[in-house]
NUPA-74270 format. One record per residue (C-alpha): z, x, y; residue in one letter. Coordinates in steps of 0.05 Angstrom, whole numbers, padded with zeros to 5 digits, always signed. Layout:
// residues N
ZXYA...
This chain:
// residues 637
+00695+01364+02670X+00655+01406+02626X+00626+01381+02559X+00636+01406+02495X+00587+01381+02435X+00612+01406+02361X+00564+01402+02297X+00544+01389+02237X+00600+01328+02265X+00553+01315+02320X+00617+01290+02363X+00624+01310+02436X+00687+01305+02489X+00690+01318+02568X+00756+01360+02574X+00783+01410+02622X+00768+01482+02634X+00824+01528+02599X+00822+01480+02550X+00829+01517+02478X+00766+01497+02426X+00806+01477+02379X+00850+01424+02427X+00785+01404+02445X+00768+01393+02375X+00835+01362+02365X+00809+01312+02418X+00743+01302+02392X+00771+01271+02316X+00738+01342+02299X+00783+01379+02248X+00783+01449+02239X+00823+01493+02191X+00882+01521+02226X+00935+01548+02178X+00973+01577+02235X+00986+01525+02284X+00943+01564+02330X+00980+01623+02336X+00913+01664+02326X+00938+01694+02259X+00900+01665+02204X+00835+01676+02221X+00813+01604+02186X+00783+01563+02250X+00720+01612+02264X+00661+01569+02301X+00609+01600+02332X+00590+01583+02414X+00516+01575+02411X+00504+01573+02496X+00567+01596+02530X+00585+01666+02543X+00660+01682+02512X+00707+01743+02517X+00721+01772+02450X+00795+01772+02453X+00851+01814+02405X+00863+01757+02351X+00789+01752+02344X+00764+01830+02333X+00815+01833+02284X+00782+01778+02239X+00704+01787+02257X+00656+01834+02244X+00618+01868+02305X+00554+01831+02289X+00598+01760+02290X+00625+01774+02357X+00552+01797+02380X+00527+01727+02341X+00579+01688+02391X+00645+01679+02332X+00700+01665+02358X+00773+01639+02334X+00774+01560+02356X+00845+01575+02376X+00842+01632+02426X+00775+01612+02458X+00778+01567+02513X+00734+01525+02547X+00692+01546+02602X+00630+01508+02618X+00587+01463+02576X+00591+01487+02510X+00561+01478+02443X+00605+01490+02384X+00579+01510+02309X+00637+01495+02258X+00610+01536+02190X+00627+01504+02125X+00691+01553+02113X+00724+01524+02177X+00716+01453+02159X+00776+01429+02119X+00757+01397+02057X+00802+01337+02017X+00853+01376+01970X+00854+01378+01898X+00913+01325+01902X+00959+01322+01848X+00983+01247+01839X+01021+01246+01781X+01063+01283+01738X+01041+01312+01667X+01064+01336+01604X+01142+01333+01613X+01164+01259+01587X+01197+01233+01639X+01261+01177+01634X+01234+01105+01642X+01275+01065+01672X+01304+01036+01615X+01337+01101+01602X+01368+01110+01660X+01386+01054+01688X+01455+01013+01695X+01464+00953+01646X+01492+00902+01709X+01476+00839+01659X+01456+00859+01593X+01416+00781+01582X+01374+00789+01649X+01315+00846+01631X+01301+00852+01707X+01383+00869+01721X+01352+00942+01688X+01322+00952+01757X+01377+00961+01818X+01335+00985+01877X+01374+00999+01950X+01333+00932+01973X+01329+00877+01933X+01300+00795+01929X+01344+00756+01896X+01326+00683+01888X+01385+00625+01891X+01392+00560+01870X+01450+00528+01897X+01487+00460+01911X+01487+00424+01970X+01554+00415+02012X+01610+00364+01997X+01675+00338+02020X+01693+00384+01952X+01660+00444+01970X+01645+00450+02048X+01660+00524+02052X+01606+00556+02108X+01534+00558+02095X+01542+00646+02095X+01600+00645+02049X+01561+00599+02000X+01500+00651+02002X+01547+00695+01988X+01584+00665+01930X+01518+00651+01899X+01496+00725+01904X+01563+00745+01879X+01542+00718+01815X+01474+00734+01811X+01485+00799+01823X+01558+00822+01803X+01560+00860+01868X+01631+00848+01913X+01614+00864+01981X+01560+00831+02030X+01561+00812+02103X+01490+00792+02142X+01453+00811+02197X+01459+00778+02272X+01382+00754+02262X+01389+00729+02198X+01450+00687+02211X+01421+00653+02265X+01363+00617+02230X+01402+00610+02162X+01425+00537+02167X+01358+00507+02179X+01334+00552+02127X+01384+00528+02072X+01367+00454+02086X+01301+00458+02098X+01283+00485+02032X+01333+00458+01996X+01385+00507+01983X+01326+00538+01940X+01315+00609+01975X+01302+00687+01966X+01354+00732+01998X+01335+00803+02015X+01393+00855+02006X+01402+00928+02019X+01452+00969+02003X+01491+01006+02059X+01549+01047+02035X+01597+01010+01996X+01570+00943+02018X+01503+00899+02018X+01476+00872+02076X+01434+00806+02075X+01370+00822+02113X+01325+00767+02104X+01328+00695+02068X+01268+00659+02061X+01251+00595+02023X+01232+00583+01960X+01218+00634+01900X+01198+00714+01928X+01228+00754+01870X+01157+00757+01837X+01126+00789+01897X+01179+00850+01916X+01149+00920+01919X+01173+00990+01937X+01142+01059+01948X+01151+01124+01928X+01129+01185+01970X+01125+01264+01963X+01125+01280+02027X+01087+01348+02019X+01064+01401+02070X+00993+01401+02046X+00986+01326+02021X+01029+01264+02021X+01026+01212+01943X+01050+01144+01948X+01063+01099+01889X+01067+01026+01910X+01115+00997+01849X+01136+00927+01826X+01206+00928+01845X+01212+00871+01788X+01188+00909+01725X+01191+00987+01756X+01111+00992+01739X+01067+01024+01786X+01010+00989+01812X+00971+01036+01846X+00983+01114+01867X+00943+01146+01923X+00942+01212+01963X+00907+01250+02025X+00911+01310+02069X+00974+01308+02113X+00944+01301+02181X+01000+01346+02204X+00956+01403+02182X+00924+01397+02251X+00987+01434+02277X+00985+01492+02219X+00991+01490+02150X+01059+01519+02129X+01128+01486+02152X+01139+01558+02189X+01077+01543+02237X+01093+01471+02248X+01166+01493+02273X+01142+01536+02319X+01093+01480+02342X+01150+01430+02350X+01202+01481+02383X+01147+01519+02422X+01122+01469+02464X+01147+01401+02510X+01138+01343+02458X+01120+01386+02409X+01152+01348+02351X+01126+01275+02371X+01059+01304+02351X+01077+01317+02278X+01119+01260+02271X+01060+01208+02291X+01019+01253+02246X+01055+01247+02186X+01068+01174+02189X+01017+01151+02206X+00989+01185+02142X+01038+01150+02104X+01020+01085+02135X+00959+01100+02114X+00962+01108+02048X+01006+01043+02044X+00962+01001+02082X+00897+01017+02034X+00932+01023+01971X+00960+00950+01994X+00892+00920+02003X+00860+00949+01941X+00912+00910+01897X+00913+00849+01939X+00990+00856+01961X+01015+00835+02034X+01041+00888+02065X+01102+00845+02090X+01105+00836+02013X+01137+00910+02010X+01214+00920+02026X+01232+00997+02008X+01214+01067+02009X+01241+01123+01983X+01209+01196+02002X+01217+01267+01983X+01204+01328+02020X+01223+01399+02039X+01276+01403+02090X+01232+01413+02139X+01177+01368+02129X+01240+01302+02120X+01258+01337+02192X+01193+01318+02219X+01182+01251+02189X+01258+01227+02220X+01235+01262+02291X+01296+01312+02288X+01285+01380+02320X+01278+01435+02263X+01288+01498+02308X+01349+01517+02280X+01323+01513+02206X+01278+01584+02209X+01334+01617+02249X+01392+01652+02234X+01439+01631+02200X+01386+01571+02181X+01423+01506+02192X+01392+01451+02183X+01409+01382+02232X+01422+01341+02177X+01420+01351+02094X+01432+01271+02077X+01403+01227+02118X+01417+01154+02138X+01372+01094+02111X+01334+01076+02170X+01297+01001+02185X+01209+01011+02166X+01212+00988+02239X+01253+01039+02270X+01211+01092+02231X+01147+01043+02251X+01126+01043+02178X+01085+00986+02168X+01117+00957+02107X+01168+00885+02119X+01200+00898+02194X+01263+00877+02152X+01256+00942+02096X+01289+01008+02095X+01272+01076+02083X+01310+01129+02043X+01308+01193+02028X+01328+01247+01974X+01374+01290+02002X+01368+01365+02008X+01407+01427+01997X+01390+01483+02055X+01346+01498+02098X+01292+01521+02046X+01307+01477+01986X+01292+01407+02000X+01297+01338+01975X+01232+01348+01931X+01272+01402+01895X+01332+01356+01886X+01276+01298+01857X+01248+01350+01809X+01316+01364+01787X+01331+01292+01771X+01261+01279+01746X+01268+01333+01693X+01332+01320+01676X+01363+01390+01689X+01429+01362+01712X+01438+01316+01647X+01438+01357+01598X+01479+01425+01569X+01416+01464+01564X+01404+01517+01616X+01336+01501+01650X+01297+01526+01705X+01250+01497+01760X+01199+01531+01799X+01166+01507+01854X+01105+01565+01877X+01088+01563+01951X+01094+01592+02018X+01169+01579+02006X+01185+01598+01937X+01236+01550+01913X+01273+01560+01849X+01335+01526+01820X+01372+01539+01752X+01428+01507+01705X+01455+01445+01664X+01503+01394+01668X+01549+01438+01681X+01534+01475+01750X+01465+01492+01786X+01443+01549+01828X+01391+01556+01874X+01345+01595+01922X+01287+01604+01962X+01235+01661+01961X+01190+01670+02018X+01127+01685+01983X+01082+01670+02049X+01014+01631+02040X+00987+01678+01995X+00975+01634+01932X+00954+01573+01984X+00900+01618+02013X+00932+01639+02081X+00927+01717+02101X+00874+01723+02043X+00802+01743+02074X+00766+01683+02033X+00834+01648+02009X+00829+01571+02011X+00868+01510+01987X+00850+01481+01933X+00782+01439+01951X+00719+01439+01929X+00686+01490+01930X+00745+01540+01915X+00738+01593+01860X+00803+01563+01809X+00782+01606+01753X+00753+01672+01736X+00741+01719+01681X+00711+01793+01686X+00683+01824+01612X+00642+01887+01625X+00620+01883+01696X+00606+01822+01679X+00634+01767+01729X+00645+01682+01715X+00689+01637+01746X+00704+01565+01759X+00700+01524+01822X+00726+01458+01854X+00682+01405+01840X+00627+01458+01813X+00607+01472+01881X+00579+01536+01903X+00640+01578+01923X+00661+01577+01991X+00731+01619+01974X+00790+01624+01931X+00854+01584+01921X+00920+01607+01884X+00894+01595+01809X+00827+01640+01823X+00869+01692+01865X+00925+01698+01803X+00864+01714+01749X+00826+01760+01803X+00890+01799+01798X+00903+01786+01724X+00835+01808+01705X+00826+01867+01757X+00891+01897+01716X+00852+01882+01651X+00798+01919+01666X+00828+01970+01701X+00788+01960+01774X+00861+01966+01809X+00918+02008+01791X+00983+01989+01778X+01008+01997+01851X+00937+01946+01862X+00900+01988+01887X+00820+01994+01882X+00789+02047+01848X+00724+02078+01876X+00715+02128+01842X+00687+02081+01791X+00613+02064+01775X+00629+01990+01782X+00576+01968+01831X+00612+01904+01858X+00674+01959+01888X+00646+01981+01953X+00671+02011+02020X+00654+01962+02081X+00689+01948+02146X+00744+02011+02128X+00763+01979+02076X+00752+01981+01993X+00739+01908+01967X+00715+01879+01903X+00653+01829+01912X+00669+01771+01874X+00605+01729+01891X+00539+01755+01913X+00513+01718+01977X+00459+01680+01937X+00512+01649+01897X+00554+01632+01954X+00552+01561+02007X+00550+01597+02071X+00504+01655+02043X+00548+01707+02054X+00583+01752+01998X+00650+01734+01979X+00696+01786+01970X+00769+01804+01964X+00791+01866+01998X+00843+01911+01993X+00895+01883+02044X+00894+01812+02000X+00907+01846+01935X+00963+01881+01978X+00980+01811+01998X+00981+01784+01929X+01025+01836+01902X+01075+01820+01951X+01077+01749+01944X+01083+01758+01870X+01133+01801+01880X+01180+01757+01924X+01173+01699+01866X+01191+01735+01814X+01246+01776+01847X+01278+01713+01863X+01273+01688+01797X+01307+01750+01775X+01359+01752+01818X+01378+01683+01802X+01382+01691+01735X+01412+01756+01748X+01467+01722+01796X+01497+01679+01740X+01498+01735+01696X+01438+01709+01642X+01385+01731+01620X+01314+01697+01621X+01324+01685+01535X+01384+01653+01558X+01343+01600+01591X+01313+01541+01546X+01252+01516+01597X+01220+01538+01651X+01192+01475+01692X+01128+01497+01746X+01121+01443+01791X+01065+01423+01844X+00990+01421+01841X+00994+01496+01832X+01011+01502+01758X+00963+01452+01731X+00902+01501+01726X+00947+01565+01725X+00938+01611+01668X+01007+01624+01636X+00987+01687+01601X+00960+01712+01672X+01007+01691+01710X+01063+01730+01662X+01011+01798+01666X+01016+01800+01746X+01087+01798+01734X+01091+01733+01765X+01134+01690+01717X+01178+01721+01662X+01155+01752+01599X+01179+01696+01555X+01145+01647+01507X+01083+01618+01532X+01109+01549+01507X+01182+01559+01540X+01142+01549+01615X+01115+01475+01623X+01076+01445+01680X+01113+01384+01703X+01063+01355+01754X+01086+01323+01814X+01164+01323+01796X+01175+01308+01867X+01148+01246+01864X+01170+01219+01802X+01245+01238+01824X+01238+01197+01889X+01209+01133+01842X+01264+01143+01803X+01308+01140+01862X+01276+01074+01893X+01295+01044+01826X+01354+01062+01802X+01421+01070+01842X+01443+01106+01792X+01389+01157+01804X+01392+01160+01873X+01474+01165+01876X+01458+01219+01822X+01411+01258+01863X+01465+01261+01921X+01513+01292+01863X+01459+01343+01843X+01451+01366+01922X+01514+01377+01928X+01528+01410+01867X+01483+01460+01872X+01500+01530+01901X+01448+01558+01946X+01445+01639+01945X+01411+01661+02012X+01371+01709+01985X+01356+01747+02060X+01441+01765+02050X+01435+01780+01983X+01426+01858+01968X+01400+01854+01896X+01344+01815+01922X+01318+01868+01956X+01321+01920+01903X+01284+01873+01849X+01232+01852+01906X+01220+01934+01910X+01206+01938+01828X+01165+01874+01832X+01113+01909+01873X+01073+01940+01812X+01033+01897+01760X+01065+01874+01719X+01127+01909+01741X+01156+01969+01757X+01201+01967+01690X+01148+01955+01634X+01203+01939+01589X+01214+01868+01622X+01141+01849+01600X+01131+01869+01535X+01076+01824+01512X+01030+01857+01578X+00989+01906+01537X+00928+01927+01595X
């Protein structure tokens, strides 16, 4: 079989003719960026074959320059092996560690104290009521008096500990329980989890366990999985860490991964070993760092889109991006860590927030309940910017929701030099007088642009009038940084002295196109939300922007592109990583989590794609800021 050596990784694999580069790649432990799943759309995974002739194929004249294909560039995921090769992988195709958000910020949360039941109001730790739980008994022996059976003892004694009616115990754990008792003296630590409207013993060890309980919380995102490990005991966390989801491998965007999963024969094993094995992980290191046995954790409770909770249970999601989007499931069943092979106690369980549709997920649902939207009489909103827009609205009274697609656009897919947020990426800029500055990742030299730096490119060419207000480029400027290459008018951002890979960095006319459209579906769906329930955005008390998108977004830019509503600056607040404070909140509390099962199904989805004023708002969202001025009066440019 023919070799195939990549660099700078200096890796090498022996695999078969026909092969694609990127498989190969794959293979090799050699990542590339590939936001499409391989579809040969993106344009992101461009390596260059250094001794091997290729054939310059559709996908790859549509993304490379005549001198590229002369210089042996080629998309990794529509070239395929044929020989010995030797594969180049430039800087921009190597993915780099996200900007990861791990916590949230700036919105005060409910500690637990708040929200919790009051089970026994003299035992501080009753404030905690997690779906598993230690609970450590003392109890008297057997007599003549009191000889009912060893599991109805256990029972009685957790009746009283707990206040809770209903137990029974596993087959497992009833076999080794009566040596268990007596060897440790009827002194023991039961484990419990709750399963509908009972408990079931899981575990009962000797001795006193309660200290050492712990749970995690997970945001199960597209682009990068959190954990929190917490003390199940006080609620605290001890450690939070995140990382790339190695599901990227198979695209970047939930659409891609679908048609990964459905598109091939074990397509979805793939992306389900991917993505726990992440999590596993991120457990397994966080674990060691703060000195905690694994077998020492019991719970976790995870929030994600619909389709990303789709993948991590191993259900097929075809059905989710077709008509009329129906998801398999929209509350799922706790599930044993070793069913799910989560390397946690084999005895734990795993839950997660439930979801609403097909495009508004259980992260949605936890930044509901981690803002409190549902709780109180005030009409709030949440916004979620990415691929899939997700919005919902409302009180205590009712909720709404929707999704938006917005495509990749503010995560750098379809843009020429768009990027995630890594170093390297361009997250600010500002334009006075020709004159151009901006901000990178990490201060690095700039390899592209993620959403932040695309939203003031567009801001600030509106300022200073380099586009119109339909976004388009004007040449007949004496700017010297708007120029004619390729066919088509871009705007050079970064000379290629400035840049890592020494070439200019530009955006072009088809991403500002791209941009406006993206903005366009966001707000439009805000609109016709707020629209749909017949308010108006004063109406509306808070606007919450959650994700690792809002936290270097300009609010004042982001209302000139028309992208949120003209209100007050200080009405719109970034909430962090609501997602995965909502799913903490739901490994603690029962409360919460029977709460967050009330907000799902409270809420009334409006399917936008059925929904005709959609349509007609998405059409006057494609000007900056908008196609009626009077809806952004504060936009002076």
């Amino acid at each position: 079989m023919p070799k195939v050596k990549f660099s700078p990784q200096d890796k090498d694999i022996e695999i078969a003719d026909g092969t694609t580069i990127l498989t190969a790649a794959q293979a090799a432990g050699v990542y590339i960026n590939n936001l499409c799943g391989g579809n040969g759309v993106c344009g992101k995974c461009r390596v260059q074959v250094i001794n091997s002739r290729i054939h310059a194929d559709m996908h790859s004249m549509s993304f490379l320059s005549k001198q590229e294909i002369t210089e042996g560039y080629a998309l990794a995921c529509q070239t395929r092996v044929d020989g010995d090769m030797k594969i180049i992988i430039p800087p921009e195709s190597i993915p780099e560690e996200p900007k990861i958000l791990l916590e949230g910020i700036q919105v005060n949360y409910s500690s637990p104290e708040k929200i919790f039941l009051h089970k026994i109001p003299a035992d501080p730790a009753s404030l905690i009521d997690p779906f598993i739980q230690n609970i450590y008994l003392e109890m008297g022996e057997p007599s003549l008096d009191d000889n009912i059976s060893d599991v109805d003892r256990l029972i009685r004694e957790l009746r009283k500990k707990t206040g809770y009616g209903f137990f029974d115990i596993s087959l497992g754990c009833l076999r080794g329980l009566a040596l268990n008792l007596r060897n440790n003296g009827w002194k023991v630590t039961a484990t419990i989890a709750r399963r509908s409207h009972a408990w079931q013993i899981l575990q009962v060890r000797g001795g006193d366990a309660f200290e050492q309980s712990y749970g995690v919380a997970v945001d199960v995102g597209t682009t990068t999985i959190v954990v929190q490990l917490i003390n199940m005991k006080s609620g605290a966390v001890v450690g939070v860490a995140g990382s790339h989801n190695l599901q990227s491998r198979y695209g970047e965007d939930v659409i891609s991964r679908m048609i990964y999963a459905c598109g091939r024969e074990q397509g979805l094993n793939p992306l389900n070993t991917a993505v726990v094995k992440t999590i596993n992980d991120l457990i397994l290191s966080l674990a060691a760092e703060k000195g905690i046995n694994p077998d020492n954790i019991y719970a976790i409770a995870a929030a994600g889109n619909t389709t990303m909770t789709h993948l991590l249970f191993n259900l097929m999601p075809c059905a989710i991006r077709l008509q009329p989007y129906v998801p398999t499931a929209s509350v799922y069943p706790q599930v044993s860590s070793k069913e799910m092979d989560i390397k946690i106690n084999p005895d734990g369980a795993m839950e997660v927030l439930p979801s609403v549709s097909s495009y508004v997920g259980g992260d949605i649902v936890a930044g509901i309940l981690a803002c409190g939207i549902a709780d109180r009489p005030e009409t709030r909103a949440l916004i979620d910017v990415g691929t899939n827009g997700e919005i919902a609205l409302g009180n205590n009274q009712w909720l709404v929701c929707c999704s938006a697609s917005a495509g990749p656009a503010f995560e750098g897919g379809g843009i020429k030099y768009g990027m995630r947020a890594t170093r390297g990426a361009i997250e600010e800029v500002i334009i006075e007088d020709d004159n151009v500055r901006y901000k990178t990742i990490g201060n690095a030299k700039p390899r592209g642009l993620c959403g932040s730096g695309l939203i003031d490119c567009l801001y600030e060419f509106s300022r200073n009038h380099i586009i119109d207000g339909d976004g388009t480029l004007r040449l007949e400027t004496d700017n010297g940084r708007i120029v004619e290459k390729d066919g088509e008018s871009q705007f050079i951002l970064a000379y290629p002295d400035e840049t890592e890979n020494g070439h200019e960095l530009v955006v072009t006319q088809s991403d500002i196109n791209h941009l406006i459209r993206s903005k366009g579906a966001v707000f439009a769906a805000i609109k016709s939300l707020v629209d749909y329930v017949g308010l108006t955005f004063r109406d509306i008390n808070a606007f919450y922007v959650a994700g690792g998108f809002g936290v270097n977004l300009d609010i004042r830019k982001a209302i000139g592109i028309g992208l949120l509503p003209d209100i007050e600056p200080e009405s719109i607040q970034f909430v962090g990583n609501s997602s995965l404070m909502g799913a903490r909140m739901y490994l603690l509390s029962a409360q919460a989590a029977g709460r967050s099962v009330e907000i799902a199904r409270m809420m009334t989805n409006v399917e936008l794609s059925n929904y005709q004023p959609f349509m007609d708002e998405y059409v006057a969202a494609m000007f900056l800021p908008h196609t009626d001025r009077r809806l952004f009066p504060s936009v002076t440019y």
